[in-house]
C-alpha positions as CSV (number, residue, x, y, z in Angstrom):
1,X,119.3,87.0,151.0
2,X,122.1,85.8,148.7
3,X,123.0,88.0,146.1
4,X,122.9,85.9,143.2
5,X,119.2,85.0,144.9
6,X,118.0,88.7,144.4
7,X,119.9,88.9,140.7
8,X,117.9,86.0,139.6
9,X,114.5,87.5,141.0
10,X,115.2,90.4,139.3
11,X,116.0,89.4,136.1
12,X,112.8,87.4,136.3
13,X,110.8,90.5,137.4
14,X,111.9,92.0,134.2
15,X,111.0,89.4,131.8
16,X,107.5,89.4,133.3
17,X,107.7,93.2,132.8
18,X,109.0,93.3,129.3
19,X,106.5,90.8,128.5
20,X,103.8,92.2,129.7
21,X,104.7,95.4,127.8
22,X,105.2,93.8,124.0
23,X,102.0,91.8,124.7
24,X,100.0,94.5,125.3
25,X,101.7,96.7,122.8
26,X,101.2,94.1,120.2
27,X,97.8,93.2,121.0
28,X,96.2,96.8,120.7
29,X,98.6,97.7,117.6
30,X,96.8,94.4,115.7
31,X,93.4,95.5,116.8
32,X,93.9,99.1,116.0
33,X,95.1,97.8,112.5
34,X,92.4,95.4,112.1
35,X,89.9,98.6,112.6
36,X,92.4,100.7,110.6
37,X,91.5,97.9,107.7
38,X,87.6,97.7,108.0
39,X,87.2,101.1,107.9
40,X,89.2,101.7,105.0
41,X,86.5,98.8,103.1
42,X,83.2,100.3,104.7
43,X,83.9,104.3,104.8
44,X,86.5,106.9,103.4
45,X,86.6,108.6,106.9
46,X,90.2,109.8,106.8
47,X,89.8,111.8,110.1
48,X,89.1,108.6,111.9
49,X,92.0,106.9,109.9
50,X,94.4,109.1,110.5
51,X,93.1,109.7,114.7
52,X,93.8,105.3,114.6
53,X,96.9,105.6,113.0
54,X,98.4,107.9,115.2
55,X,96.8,106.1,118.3
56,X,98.6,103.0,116.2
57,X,102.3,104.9,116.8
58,X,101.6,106.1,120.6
59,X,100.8,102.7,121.7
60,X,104.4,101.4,119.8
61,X,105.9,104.2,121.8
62,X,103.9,103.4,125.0
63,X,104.7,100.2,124.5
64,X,108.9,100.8,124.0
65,X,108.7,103.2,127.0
66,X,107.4,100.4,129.3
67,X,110.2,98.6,128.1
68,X,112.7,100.9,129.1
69,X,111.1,101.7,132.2
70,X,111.2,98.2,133.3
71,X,114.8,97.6,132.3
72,X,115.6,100.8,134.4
73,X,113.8,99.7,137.7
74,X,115.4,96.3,137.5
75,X,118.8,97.3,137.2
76,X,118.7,100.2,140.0
């Protein structure tokens, strides 16, 4: 296989990756906000507010960890 072949599959395999990993980031971090925002209109249960907003910050991190992760096995 040509080099400039495998360079190309592998900067392809890390779109898809990096992708994948903001989609998914940023799908869960709107839903968890979403929730975040109902129950601060229904209830004043700050335990559970506070639990989403930290579950809100691990899946950014998650998320930017992926990211990395990706980069790294792509450019090994």
């Amino acid at each position: 296989m040509d080099n400039n072949v495998m360079i190309n599959e592998l900067n392809k395999l890390e779109i898809i990756g990096m992708s994948f990993f903001v989609g998914v980031g940023l799908l869960i971090f709107v839903l968890i906000s979403l929730r975040i925002k109902n129950l601060m209109k229904t209830t004043k249960d700050e335990m559970e507010i506070y639990r989403l907003k930290r579950a809100r910050t691990m899946t950014v991190a998650l998320s930017l960890f992926g990211q990395i992760l990706t980069i790294i096995y792509c450019h090994i």
